[in-house]
C-alpha positions in Angstrom: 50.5 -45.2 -0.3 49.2 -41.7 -0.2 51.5 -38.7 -0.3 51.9 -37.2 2.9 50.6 -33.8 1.5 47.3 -35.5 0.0 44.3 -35.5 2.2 42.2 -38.9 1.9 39.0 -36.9 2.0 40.3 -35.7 -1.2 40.8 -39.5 -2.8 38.1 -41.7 -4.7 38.5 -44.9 -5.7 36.3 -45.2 -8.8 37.4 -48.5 -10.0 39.4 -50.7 -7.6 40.4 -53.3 -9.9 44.1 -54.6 -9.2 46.8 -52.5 -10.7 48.2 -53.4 -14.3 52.1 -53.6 -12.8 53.3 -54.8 -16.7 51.1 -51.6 -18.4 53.3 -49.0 -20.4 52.7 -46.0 -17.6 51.0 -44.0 -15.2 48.2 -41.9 -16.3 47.1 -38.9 -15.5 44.2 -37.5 -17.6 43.8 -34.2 -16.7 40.6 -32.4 -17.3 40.4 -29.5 -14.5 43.7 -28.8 -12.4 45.0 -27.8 -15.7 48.4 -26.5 -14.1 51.8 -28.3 -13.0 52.1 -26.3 -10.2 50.2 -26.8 -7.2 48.5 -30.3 -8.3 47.4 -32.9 -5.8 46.2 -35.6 -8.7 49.4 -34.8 -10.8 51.6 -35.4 -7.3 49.5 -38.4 -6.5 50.6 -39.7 -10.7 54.1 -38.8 -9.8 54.1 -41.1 -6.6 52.6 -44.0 -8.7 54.7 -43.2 -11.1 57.8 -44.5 -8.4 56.0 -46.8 -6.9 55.4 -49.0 -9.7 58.7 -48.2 -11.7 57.0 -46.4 -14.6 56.6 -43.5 -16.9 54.1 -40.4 -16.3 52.3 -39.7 -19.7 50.1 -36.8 -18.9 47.4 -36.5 -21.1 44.9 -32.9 -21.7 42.3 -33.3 -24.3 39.8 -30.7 -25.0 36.3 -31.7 -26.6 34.2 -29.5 -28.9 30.7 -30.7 -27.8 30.6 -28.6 -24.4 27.5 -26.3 -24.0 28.6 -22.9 -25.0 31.7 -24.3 -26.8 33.5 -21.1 -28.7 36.7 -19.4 -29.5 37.1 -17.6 -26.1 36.4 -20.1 -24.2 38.4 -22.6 -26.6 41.3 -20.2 -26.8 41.7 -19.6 -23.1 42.2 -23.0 -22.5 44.3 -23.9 -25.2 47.1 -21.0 -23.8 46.9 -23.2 -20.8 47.8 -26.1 -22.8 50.9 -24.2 -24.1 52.0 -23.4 -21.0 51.8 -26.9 -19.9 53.4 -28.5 -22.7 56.7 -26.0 -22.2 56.8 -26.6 -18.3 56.1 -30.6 -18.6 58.5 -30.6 -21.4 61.1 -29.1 -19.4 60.4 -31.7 -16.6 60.9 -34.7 -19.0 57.5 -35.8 -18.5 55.4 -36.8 -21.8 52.7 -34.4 -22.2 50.0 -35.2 -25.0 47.5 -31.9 -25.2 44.7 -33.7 -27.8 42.1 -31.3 -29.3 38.9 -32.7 -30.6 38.7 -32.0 -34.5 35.2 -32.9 -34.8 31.9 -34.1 -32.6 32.5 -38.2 -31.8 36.2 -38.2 -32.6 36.9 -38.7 -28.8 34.9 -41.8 -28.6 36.7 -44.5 -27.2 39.8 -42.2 -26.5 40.0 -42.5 -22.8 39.4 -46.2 -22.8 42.4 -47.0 -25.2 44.7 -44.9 -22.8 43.4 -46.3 -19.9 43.7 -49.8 -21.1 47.3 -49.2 -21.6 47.7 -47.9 -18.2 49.0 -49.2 -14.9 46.6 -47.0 -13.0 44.6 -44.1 -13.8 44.9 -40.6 -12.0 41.9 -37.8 -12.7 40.5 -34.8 -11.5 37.6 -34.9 -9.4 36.1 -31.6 -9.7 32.1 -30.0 -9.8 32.7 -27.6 -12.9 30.6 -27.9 -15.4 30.3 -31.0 -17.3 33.5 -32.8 -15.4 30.8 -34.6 -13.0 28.6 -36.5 -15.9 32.1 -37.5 -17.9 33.4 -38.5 -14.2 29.8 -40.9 -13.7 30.8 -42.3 -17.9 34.7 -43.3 -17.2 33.4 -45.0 -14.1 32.0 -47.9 -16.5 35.2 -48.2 -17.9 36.7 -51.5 -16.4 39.6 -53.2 -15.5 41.0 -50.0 -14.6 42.2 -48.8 -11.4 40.9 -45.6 -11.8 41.4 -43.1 -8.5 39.7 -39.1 -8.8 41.6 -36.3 -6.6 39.8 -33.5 -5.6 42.1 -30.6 -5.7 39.3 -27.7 -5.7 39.7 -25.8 -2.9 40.7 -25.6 0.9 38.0 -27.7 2.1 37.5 -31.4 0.5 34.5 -31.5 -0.9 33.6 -35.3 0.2 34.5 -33.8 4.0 31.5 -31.4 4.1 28.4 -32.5 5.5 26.2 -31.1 3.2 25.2 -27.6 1.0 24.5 -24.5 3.1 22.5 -21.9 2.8 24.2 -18.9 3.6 28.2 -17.8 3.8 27.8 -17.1 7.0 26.6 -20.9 8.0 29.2 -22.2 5.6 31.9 -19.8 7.4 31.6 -20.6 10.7 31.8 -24.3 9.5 35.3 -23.9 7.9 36.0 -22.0 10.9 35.6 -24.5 13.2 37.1 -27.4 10.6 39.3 -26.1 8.0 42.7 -26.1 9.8 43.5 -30.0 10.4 42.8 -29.7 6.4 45.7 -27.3 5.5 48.0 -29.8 7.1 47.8 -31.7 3.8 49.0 -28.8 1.7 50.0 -30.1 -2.6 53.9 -29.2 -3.2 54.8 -26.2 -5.5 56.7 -28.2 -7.2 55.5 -31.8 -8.0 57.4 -32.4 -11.6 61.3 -32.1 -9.5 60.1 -36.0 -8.3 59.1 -37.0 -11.8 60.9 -40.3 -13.0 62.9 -39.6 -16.0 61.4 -42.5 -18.1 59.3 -41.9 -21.6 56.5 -44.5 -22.5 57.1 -46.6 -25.4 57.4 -45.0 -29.1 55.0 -47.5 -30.6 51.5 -46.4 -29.1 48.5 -47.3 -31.0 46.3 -44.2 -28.8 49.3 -41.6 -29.1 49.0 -42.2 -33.0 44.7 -42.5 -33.1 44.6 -39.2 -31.2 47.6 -37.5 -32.2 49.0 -34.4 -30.2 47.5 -30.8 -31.4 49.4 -28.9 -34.2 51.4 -25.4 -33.5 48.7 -23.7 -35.2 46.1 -25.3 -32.4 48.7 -24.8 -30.0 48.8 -21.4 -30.6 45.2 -20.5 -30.5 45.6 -19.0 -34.2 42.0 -17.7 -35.6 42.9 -20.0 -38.8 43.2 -23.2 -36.9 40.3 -22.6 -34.1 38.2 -21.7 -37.4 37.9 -25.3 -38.6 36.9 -26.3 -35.3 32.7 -26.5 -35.2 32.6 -24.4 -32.4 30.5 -20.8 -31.8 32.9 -18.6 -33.5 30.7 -15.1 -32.9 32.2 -15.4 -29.2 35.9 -14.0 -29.8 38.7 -14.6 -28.1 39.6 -11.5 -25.0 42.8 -9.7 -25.1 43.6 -10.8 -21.5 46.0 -13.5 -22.0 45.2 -17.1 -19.8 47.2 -20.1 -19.1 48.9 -21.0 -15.6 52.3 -18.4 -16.7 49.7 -15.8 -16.9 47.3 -16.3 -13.6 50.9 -16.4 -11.8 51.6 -13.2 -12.8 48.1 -11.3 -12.5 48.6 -13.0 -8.8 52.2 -11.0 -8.1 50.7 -7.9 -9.2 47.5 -8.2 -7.4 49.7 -8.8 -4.4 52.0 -5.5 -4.9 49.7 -3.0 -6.1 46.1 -3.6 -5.7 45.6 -5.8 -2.2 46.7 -3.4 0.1 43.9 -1.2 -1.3 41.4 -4.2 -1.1 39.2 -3.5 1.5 38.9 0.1 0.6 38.3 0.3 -3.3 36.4 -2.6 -4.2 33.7 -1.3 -4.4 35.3 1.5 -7.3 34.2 0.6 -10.6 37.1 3.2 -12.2 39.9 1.8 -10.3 39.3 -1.9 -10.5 41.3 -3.5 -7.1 39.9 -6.9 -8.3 42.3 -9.4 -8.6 41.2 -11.0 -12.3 41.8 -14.6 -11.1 38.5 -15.6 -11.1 38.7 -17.1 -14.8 42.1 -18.4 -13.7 40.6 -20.5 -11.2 37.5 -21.7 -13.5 39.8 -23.4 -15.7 42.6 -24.8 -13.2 45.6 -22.5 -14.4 46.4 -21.9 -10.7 45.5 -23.4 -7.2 43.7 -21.8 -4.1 46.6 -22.9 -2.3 48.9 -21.4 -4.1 46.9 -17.8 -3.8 46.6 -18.3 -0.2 50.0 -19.0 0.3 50.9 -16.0 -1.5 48.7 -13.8 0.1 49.1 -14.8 3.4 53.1 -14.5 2.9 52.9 -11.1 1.6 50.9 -10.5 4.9 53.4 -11.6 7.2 51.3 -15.1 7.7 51.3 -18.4 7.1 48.3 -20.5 5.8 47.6 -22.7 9.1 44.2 -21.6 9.0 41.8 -19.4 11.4 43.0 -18.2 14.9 40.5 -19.6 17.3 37.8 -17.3 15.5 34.3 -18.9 14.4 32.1 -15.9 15.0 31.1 -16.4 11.2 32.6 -13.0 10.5 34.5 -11.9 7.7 37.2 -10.9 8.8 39.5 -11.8 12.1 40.1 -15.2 11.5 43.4 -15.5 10.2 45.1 -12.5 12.1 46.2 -10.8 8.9 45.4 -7.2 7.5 41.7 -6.7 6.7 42.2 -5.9 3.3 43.8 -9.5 2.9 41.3 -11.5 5.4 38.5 -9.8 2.9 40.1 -10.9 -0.3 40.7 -14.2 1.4 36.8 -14.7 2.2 36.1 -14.3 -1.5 38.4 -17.1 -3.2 37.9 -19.4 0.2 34.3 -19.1 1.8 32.3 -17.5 -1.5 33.9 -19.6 -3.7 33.7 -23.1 -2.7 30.1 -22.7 -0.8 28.8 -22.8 -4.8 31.3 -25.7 -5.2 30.0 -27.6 -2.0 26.1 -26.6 -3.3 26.9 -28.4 -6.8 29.1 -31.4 -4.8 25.8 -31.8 -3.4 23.2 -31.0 -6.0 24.5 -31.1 -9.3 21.4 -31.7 -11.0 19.9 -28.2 -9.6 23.0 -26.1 -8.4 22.4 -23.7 -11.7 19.0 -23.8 -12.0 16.1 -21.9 -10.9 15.5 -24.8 -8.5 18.8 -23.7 -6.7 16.7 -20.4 -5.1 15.5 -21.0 -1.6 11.9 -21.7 -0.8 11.2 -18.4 1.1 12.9 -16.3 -2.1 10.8 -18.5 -4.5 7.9 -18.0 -2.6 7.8 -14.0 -2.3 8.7 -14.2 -6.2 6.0 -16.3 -7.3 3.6 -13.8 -4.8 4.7 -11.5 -7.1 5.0 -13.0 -10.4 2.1 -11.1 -11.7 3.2 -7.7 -10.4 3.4 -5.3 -14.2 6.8 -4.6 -15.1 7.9 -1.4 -16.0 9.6 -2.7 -19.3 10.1 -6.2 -20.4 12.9 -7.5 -22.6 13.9 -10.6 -24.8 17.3 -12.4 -25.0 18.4 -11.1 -27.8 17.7 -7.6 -26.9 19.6 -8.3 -23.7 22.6 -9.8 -25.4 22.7 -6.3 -27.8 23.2 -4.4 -24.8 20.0 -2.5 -26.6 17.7 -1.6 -23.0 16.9 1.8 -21.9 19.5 2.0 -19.1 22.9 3.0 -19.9 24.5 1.6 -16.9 23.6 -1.8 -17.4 23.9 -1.4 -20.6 27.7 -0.9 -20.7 28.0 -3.5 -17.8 26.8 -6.0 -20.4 29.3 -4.4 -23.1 32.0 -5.3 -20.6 31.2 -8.7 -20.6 30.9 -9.5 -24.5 33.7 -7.9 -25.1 36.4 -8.6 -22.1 34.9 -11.9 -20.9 34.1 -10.6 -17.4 31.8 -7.7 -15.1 32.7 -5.4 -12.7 32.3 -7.6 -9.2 29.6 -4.8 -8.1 28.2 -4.3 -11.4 27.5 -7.8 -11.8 25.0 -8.2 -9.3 23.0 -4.9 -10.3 23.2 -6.6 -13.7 21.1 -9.9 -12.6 18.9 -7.9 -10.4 17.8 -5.9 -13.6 17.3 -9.2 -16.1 15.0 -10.5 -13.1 13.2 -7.4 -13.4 12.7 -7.2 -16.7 11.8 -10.8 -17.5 8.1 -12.3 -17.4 8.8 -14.4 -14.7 11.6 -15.0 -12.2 12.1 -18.8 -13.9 13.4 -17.2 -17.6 15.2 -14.4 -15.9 17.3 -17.0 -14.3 17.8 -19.1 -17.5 18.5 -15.7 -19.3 21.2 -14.9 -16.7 23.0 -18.2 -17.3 23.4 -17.9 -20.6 24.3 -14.8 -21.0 27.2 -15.5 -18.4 27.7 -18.8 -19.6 27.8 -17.6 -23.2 29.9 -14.8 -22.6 31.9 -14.8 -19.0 35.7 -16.9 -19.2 34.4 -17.6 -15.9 31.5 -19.0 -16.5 30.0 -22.7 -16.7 30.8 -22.9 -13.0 29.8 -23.7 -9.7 30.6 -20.3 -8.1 28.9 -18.1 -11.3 25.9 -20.0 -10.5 25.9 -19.3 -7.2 26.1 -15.7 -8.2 23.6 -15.7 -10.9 21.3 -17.5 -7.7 22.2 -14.7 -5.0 20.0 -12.2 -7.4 17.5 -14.3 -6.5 17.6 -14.6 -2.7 20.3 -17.7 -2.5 22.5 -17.3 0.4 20.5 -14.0 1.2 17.9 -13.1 3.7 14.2 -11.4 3.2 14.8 -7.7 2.6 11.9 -5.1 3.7 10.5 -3.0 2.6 8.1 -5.3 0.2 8.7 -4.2 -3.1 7.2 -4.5 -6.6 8.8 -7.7 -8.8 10.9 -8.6 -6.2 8.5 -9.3 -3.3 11.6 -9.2 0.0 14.6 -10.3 -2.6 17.2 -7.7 -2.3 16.5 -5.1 -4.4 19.3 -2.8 -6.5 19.2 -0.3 -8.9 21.0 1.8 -11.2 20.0 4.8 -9.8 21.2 4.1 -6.2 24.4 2.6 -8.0 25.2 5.7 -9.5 24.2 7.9 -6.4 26.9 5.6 -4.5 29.9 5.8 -7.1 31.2 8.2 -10.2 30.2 6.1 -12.8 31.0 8.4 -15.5 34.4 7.3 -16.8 33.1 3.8 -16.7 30.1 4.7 -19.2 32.3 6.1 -21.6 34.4 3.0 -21.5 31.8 0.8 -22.5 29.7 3.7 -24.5 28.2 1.6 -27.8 
């Protein structure tokens, strides 16, 4: 039986084979709501977990053959993994964070758990990898194996197909997105664990023991043995769901009132930081619209009768909250839907629009005023300061100014030899460097330089044919960039 709270757009059934009722527990192998808060596959466990009289073992691993593997990205995850082993510890629930050693040491992991297994709870989710190791556990049988999509607002299964601009995609959740907040995941889903512990003698618990302190801990020492890029350091922003819960309180009290007006300022950044947060499933969309929409004097049930496609209006709370809103719901999950949809092609050049493709390639041959390689790129080494220090910010905090960030792609398109390797030179560059990157909504950013979810722009420029054009000049006319240059100065 579904929990009441779990929508069944939400469920897949990727093995139906009967139920093992005389296995040791419930699984739930959890690969992208990394969280215990806010978790519609962990509260579907815990309900299987009653239903057939069992333990919960909850199981996080972490590989070391992802593309663009390194010590940030590695670190950020594995605070998460702290925090999860302290608050599923406190629950009474066995927790067993596993941290790949070596390339191959994996194989055959998720089978010997699963074999073990009553029934098998995962995350059904577009980031990244996650869809290609969801397509591989599918040949896994005797398993019931069920996915839960716990992404965003909208259930991905539910939409009709990708869109092609926010505004199309807006007026969609507009009309359909309230019946969906209905089914909304409980703070809290550990308070109905079952007390129970899976037997001691586990041959999979001792194959793929649990990670060390020093792992744990994200100590330099301990990642260092790991063969993963170790030129990419870790940020001093702190992740892990303890920490995206606070950045989300103070958002809320100091910068969100101021939202709407100063988002735009790249001195005093009003951004709320939780984009990371969200890339790697330390908090819920649900729980930063319920927050948000509390703190507004709301309540999540969804629009107000609005579906003009506009921004803002459509939950009857202050702009500065409605805007904020837009991001994490409609920006966010229209490059989720594209990659539900297309996963092959979501981050690639193939991604861009006919008509933007099209007025690029018409253009393709137009001289650029100065070209650049990768690795001059990644040095932050070009002749303009103001991108330069935007790409400072990202090697060395992880992220770029919202409005920076889009100047910065424009500028790789324009000086690239063709709009194909300005797009793969974008993507690794964020994917190299960003903590949120490797995901469906960077892509969609990275594609927006390039006319995705855009319109034709007049006048017909030089490179960029009637893609939006933006430039450092006009971004500096437009704000006091000063204080930000001397920030990120070499």
């Amino acid at each position: 039986m579904l929990p009441p709270s779990l929508s069944p757009h939400r469920l897949f059934t990727v093995n139906a084979d009967a139920t093992r009722r005389d296995g040791d527990y419930v699984l739930y192998w959890m690969v992208a709501a990394r969280r215990s808060r806010f978790n519609f596959a962990l509260e579907r466990a815990v309900a299987w977990a009653h239903e057939l009289d069992r333990p919960l073992l909850v199981v996080e691993p972490l590989r070391v053959d992802y593309q663009w593997a390194s010590d940030r990205v590695h670190t950020a995850v594995l605070q998460g993994m702290a925090d999860n082993h302290a608050a599923f510890g406190a629950a009474g629930v066995t927790y067993h964070p596993w941290v790949e050693p070596h390339v191959g040491a994996s194989a055959g992991m998720f089978a010997a758990f699963a074999e073990r297994a009553c029934v098998v709870v995962t995350d059904a989710s577009p980031v990244h990898f996650l869809p290609r190791w969801w397509l591989a556990v599918q040949r896994c049988p005797g398993t019931h194996l069920e996915a839960v999509d716990g992404h965003g607002l909208y259930p991905l299964a539910a939409t009709p197909g990708p869109f092609s601009t926010a505004y199309a995609f807006r007026r969609f959740l507009q009309k359909n997105l309230s019946p969906e907040l209905v089914c909304w995941p409980e703070a809290d889903p550990l308070r109905h664990a079952p007390h129970r512990v899976p037997p001691d003698s586990l041959t999979p618990l001792d194959r793929w023991p649990r990670a060390s302190p020093g792992i744990l801990a994200a100590r330099l020492d301990a990642l260092g043995a790991l063969p993963i890029d170790h030129a990419i350091a870790p940020v001093v922003r702190r992740s892990g769901p303890v920490a995206a819960t606070g950045r989300l309180e103070r958002f809320i009290e100091k910068n969100l009132p101021h939202y709407a007006d100063r988002r735009g300022d790249i001195d005093e950044d009003v951004s709320s930081g939780l984009s990371a947060d969200l890339h790697f499933g330390h908090i819920s969309p649900h729980e930063i619209v319920a927050a948000v929409a509390g703190a507004s004097g709301g309540s999540p049930g969804g629009p107000k009768g609005k579906t003009d496609g506009k921004k803002t209006g459509w939950w009857g709370l202050p702009s500065s909250s409605e805007l904020f809103l837009d991001q994490v719901i409609t920006w966010r999950e229209l490059g989720a839907v594209q990659a539900h949809h297309r996963p092959d092609t979501h981050n690639r050049y193939e991604a861009v629009p006919d008509w933007a493709r099209a007025t690029l390639a018409a253009h393709a041959d137009d001289v650029r005023p100065v070209t650049y390689d990768l690795a001059t790129l990644e040095r932050a080494a070009t002749h303009d300061p103001l991108w330069n220090a935007a790409q400072r910010q990202l090697v060395r905090e992880g992220h770029i100014h919202n409005y920076l960030r889009m100047l910065w792609g424009k500028k790789v398109l324009e000086w690239s030899p063709d709009p194909a390797e300005a797009f793969a030179r974008l993507t690794e560059l964020n994917n190299r460097y960003a903590l949120d990157g490797r995901d469906p909504n960077s892509a969609s950013g990275i594609s927006w330089c390039f006319g995705h979810f855009d319109r034709p722009w007049g006048p017909m420029r030089p490179i960029f044919g009637t893609v939006r054009y933006m430039s450092s000049a006009n971004t500096q006319r437009k704000m006091d960039t000063k204080a930000y240059l001397q920030r990120y100065s070499a």
